[in-house]
C-alpha positions in Angstrom: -171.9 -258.7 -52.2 -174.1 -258.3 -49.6 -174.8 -255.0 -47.8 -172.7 -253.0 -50.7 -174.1 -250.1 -52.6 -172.2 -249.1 -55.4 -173.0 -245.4 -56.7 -172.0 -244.2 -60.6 -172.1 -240.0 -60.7 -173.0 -238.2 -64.5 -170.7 -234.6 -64.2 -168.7 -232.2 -66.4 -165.1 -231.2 -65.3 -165.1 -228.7 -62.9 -169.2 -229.1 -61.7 -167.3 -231.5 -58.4 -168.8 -234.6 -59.2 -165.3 -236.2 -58.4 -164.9 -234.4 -55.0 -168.5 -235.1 -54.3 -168.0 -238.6 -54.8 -165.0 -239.0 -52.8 -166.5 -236.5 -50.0 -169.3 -239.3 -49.5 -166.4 -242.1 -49.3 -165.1 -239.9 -46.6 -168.6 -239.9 -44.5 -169.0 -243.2 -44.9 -165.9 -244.3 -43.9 -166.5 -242.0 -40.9 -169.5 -244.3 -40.2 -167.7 -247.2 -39.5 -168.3 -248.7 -43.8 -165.9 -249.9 -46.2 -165.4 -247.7 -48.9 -164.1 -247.4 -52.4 -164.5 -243.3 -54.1 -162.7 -242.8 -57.9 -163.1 -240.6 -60.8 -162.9 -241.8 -64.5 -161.9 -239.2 -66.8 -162.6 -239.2 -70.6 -160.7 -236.0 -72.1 -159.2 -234.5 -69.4 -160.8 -230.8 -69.6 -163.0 -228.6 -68.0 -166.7 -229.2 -69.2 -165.9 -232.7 -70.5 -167.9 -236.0 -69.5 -166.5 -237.3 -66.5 -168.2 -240.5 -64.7 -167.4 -240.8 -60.5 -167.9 -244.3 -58.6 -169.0 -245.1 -54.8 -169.0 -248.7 -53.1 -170.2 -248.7 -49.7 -169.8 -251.7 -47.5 -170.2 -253.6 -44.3 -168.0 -255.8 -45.0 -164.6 -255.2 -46.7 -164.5 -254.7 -50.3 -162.9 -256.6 -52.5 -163.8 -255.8 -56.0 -161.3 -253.5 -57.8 -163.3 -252.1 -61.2 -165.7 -249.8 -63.1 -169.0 -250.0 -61.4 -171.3 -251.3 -64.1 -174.6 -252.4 -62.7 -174.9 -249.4 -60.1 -178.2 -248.8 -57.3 -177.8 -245.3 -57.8 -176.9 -243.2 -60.5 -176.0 -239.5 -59.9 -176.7 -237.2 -63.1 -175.1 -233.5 -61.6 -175.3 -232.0 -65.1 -178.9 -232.4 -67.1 -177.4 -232.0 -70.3 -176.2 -235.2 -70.4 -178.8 -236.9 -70.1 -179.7 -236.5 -73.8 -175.6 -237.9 -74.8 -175.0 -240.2 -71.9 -176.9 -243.4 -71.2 -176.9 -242.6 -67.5 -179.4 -245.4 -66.8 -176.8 -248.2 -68.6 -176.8 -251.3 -66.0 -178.8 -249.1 -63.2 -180.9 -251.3 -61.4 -185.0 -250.9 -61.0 -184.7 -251.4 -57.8 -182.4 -248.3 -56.6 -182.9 -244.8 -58.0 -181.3 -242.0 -60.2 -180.9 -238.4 -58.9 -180.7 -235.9 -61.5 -180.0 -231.9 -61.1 -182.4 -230.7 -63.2 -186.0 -228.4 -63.1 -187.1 -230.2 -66.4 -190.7 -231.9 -66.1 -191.4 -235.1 -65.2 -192.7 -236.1 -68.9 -189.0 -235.2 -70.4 -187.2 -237.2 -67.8 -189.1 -240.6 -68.5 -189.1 -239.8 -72.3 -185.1 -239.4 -71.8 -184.3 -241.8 -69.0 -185.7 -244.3 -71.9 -188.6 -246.4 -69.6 -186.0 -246.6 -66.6 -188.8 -247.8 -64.1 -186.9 -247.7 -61.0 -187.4 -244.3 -58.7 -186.4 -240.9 -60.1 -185.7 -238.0 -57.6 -184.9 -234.4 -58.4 -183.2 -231.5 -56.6 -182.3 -228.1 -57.8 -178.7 -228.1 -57.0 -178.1 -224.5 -58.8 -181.2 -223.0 -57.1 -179.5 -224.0 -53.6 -175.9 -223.5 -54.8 -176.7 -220.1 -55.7 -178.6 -219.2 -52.7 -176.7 -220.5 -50.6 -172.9 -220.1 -51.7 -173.6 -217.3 -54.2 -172.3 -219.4 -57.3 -173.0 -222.7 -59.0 -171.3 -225.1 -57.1 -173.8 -228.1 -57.9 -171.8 -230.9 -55.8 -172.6 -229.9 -52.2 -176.4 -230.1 -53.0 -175.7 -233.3 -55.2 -173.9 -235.2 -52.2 -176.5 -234.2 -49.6 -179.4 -235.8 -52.2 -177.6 -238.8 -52.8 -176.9 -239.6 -49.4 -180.4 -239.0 -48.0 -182.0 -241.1 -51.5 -179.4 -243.9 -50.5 -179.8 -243.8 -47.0 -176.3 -244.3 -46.3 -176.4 -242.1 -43.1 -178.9 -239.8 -41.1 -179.4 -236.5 -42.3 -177.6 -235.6 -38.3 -174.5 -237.7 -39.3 -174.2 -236.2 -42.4 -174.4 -232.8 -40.8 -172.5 -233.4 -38.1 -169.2 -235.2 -40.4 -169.5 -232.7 -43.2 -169.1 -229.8 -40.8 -165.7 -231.5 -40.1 -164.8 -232.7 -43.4 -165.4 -229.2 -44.8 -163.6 -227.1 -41.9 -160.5 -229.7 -43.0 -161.1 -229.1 -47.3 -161.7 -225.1 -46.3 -158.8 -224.4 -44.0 -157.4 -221.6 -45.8 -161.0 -220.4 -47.1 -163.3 -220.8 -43.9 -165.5 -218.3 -45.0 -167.2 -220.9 -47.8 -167.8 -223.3 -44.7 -171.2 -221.7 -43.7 -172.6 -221.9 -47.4 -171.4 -225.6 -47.8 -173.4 -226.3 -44.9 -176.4 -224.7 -46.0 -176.5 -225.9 -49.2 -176.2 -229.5 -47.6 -179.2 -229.0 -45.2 -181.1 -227.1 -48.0 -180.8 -230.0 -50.1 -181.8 -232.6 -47.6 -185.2 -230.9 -47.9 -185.8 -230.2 -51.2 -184.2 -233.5 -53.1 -187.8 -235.0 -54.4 -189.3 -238.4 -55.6 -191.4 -237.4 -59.0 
């Protein structure tokens, strides 16, 4: 289908791949796209595999599976990247965006030739500095969206401060950090 992305995130229960995942649905579908955002869950428990899927349209959507040949691949969790074939289907010409501070030589050697782009971003650096915990998803989501080029870094700002004041209501004081994290990340997301 023409104009679609379709996006496959790499997370452990409880890192927010998931909400990530459907937090982008929600800014896209903000934007005016068609959108699809759903988890698949192996073992349902906290630190298990879990695998997350985006499609992101012009036009409506009218495939209803697993995303199996994805542009982007998101990888939240580096450990996984020595158990999980995160680059299975991923095409050359998209990218993968992994959370990691490992060197460039380890990711090619485990990404197993993947020749398409590879960006980094150190989503606990941020997540720490900015919220005070590891919260890797909010850094994760800004990266992805900013790799894909699904929106401008303003409409991202400008939809997440609304999305999050809606997810925070009761906890508004996490607001602020969320936001930082997502500008931080816009930055310092990198092509190695």
């Amino acid at each position: 289908m023409d104009g679609m992305i379709e996006i496959r995130w790499h997370g452990r229960g409880g890192q927010g791949a998931k909400t990530a995942s459907l937090l982008l649905a929600d800014a896209a579908f903000n934007t005016g796209k068609y959108i699809q955002g759903f988890p698949e869950y192996g073992p349902e428990r906290m630190g298990a595999p879990l695998t997350a899927y985006n499609r992101i349209s012009d036009t409506p959507i009218r495939i209803h599976s697993n995303i199996y040949y994805p542009d982007y691949v998101v990888v939240v969790d580096d450990t996984l990247l020595e158990s999980v074939d995160v680059t299975a289907g991923l095409k050359e010409t998209g990218a993968i965006v992994i959370n990691t501070t490992k060197s460039e030589d380890y990711l090619r050697k485990v990404l197993k030739g993947y020749k398409g782009d590879i960006y980094t971003i150190d989503a606990r650096k941020i997540s720490e500095e900015a919220l005070g915990k590891y919260f890797p998803n909010t850094p994760m989501l800004a990266a992805i969206i900013k790799v894909a080029k699904i929106m401008t870094d303003e409409e991202l700002i400008k939809d997440m401060k609304g999305s999050f004041k809606h997810k925070f209501a009761k906890k508004p004081e996490v607001i602020d950090g969320n936001m930082k994290a997502l500008e931080m990340a816009l930055k310092e997301v990198k092509k190695i």
